[in-house]
LUMVEX-638900 format. One record per residue (C-alpha): residue in three letters; x, y, z. Coordinates in steps of 0.02 Angstrom, whole numbers, plus 50000, padded with zeros to 5 digits. Layout:
> type,c1,c2,c3
> ALA,X,Y,Z
...
//
This chain:
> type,c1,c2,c3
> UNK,50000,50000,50000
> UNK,50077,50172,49928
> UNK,50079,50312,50078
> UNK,49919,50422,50068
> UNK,49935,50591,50004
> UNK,49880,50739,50152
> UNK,49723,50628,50223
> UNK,49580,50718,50276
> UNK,49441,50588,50305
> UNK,49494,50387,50290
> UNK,49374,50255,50232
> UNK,49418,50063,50211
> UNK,49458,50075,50040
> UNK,49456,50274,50003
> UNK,49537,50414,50078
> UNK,49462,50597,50053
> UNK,49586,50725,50028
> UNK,49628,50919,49973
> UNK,49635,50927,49813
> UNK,49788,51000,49737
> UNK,49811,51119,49571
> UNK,49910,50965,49498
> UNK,49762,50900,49514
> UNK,49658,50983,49395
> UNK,49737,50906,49232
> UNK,49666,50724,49298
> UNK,49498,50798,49333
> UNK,49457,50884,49155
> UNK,49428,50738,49060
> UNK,49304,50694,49190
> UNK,49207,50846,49189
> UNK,49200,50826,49010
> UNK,49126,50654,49001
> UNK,48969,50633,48957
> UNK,48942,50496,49029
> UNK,49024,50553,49184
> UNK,48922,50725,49177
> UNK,48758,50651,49163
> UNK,48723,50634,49341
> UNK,48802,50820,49373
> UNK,48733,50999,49388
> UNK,48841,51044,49245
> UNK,48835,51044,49050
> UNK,48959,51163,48978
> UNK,49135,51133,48907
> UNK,49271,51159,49040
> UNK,49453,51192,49021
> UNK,49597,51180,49137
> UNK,49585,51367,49187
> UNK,49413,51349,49246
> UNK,49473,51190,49359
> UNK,49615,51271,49419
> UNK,49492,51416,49456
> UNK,49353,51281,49526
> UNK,49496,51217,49662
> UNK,49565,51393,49709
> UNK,49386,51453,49741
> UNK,49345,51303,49844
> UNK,49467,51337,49967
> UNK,49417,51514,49980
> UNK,49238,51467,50015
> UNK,49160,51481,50187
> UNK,49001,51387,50125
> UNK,49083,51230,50035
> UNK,49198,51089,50074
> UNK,49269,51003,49933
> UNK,49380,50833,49929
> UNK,49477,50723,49815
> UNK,49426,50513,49811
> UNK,49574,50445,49818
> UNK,49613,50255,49840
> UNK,49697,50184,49979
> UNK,49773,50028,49892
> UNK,49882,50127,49774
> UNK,49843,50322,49803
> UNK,49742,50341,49632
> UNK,49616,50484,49626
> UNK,49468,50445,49574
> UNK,49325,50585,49565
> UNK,49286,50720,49725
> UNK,49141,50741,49831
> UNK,49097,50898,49937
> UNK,48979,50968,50066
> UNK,48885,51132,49958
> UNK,48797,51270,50020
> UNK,48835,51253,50204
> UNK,48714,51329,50314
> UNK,48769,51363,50467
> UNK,48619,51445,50553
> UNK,48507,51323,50489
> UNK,48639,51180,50505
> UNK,48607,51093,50358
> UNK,48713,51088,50170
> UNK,48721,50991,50010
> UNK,48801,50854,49964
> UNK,48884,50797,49802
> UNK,48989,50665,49726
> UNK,49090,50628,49557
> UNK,49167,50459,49543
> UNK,49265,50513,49368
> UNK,49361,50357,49350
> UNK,49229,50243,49243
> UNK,49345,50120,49285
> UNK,49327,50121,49485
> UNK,49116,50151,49440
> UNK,49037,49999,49552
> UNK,49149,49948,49678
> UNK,49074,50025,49813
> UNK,49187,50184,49824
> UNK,49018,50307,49804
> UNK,48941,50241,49968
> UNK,49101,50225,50061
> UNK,49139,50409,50017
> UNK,48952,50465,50045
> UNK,48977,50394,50229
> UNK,49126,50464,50281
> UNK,49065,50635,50222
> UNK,48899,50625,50318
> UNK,48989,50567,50460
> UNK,49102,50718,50448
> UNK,48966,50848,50412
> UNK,48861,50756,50577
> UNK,49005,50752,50685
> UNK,49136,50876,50656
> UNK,49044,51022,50588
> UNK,48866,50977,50691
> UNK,48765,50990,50523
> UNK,48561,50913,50571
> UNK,48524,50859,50410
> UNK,48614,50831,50241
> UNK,48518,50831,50069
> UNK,48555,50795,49898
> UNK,48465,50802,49734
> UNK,48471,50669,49610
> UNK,48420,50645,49417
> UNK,48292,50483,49417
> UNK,48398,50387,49275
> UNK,48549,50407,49407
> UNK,48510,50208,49469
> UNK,48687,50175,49545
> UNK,48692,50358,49623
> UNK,48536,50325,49715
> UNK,48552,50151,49786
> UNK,48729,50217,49873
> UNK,48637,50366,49946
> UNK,48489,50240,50014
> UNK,48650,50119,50071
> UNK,48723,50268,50173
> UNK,48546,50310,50250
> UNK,48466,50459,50129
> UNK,48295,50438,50109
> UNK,48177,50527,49973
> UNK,48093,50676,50028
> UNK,48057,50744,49887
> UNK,48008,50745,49700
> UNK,48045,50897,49569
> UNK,47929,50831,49429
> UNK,48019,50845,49249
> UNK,48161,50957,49311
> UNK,48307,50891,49211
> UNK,48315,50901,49046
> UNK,48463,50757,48961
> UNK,48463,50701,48803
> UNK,48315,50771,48695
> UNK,48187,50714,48852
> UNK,48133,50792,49034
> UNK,48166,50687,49188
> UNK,48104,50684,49383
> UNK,48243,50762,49512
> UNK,48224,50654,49657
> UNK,48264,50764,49833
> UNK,48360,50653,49974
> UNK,48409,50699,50145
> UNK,48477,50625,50307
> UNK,48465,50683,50461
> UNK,48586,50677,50617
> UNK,48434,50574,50735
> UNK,48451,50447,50568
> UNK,48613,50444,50554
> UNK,48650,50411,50731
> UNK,48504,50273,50744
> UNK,48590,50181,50593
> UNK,48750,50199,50664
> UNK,48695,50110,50838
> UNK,48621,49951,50754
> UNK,48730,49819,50731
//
């Protein structure tokens, strides 16, 4: 096993991490990906000055947290994750996930990472709920969320519109008395 690069938050088989401006050439092609893009909030071409941009700003931010997925087995990065829109009165924030590697896509890593990010937004920064919003087509996406404790809350009818046809948002959230009651079953 290859040492881990600054870890943050350490899974099993992922580690979360800063991620670095060296990083940015390994994340383009993902954020250009189709495939990979689908299941994201975004749809327009990026280039490496807008990551570079994307990681400076992130660790400016007072109302996001983002990470790098990085595997523990041989220190490959393989997408980022973050906590969005942090609400600090309110205590609650947004989270979001990008497994870019299409190699590394069902092996777990999405859940893993989803729990050690709820577990840091419940118990280091005393968040009471965390949400997420996810396109209905996005199958894998939301049987991690459901494996890491989200439930559906909510439904924004025909909000997404992907390849010539409009699709159903599906709103998730957990919150801390969950998250805790999941935690203390064996």
């Amino acid at each position: 096993m290859q040492s881990m690069r600054t870890p943050f938050l350490i899974g099993e088989k992922v580690y979360l991490r800063p991620l670095e401006r060296d990083d940015a050439p390994l994340l383009l092609p993902w954020v250009n990906d189709p495939d990979v893009i689908a299941n994201l909030m975004m749809y327009t071409p990026k280039n490496l000055q807008n990551e570079l941009e994307f990681i400076e700003r992130a660790y400016k931010s007072d109302d996001e947290i983002i990470l790098g997925i990085a595997l523990k087995a041989n220190d490959k990065l393989i997408g980022s994750t973050g906590l969005h829109r942090l609400d600090w009165k309110n205590r609650h924030c947004m989270f979001g996930i990008l497994i870019g590697d299409k190699t590394e896509w069902g092996k777990g890593y999405g859940t893993e990472t989803t729990c050690l990010m709820a577990r840091y937004a419940f118990e280091t920064l005393g968040m009471h709920r965390v949400w997420l919003s996810v396109y209905e087509y996005n199958q894998r996406g939301i049987r991690a969320y459901e494996k890491a404790g989200f439930v559906r809350e909510g439904l924004l009818r025909q909000a997404r519109y992907h390849n010539g046809r409009f699709y159903d948002v599906l709103v998730m959230g957990l919150l801390r008395s969950e998250w805790e009651a999941q935690r203390s079953t064996p």
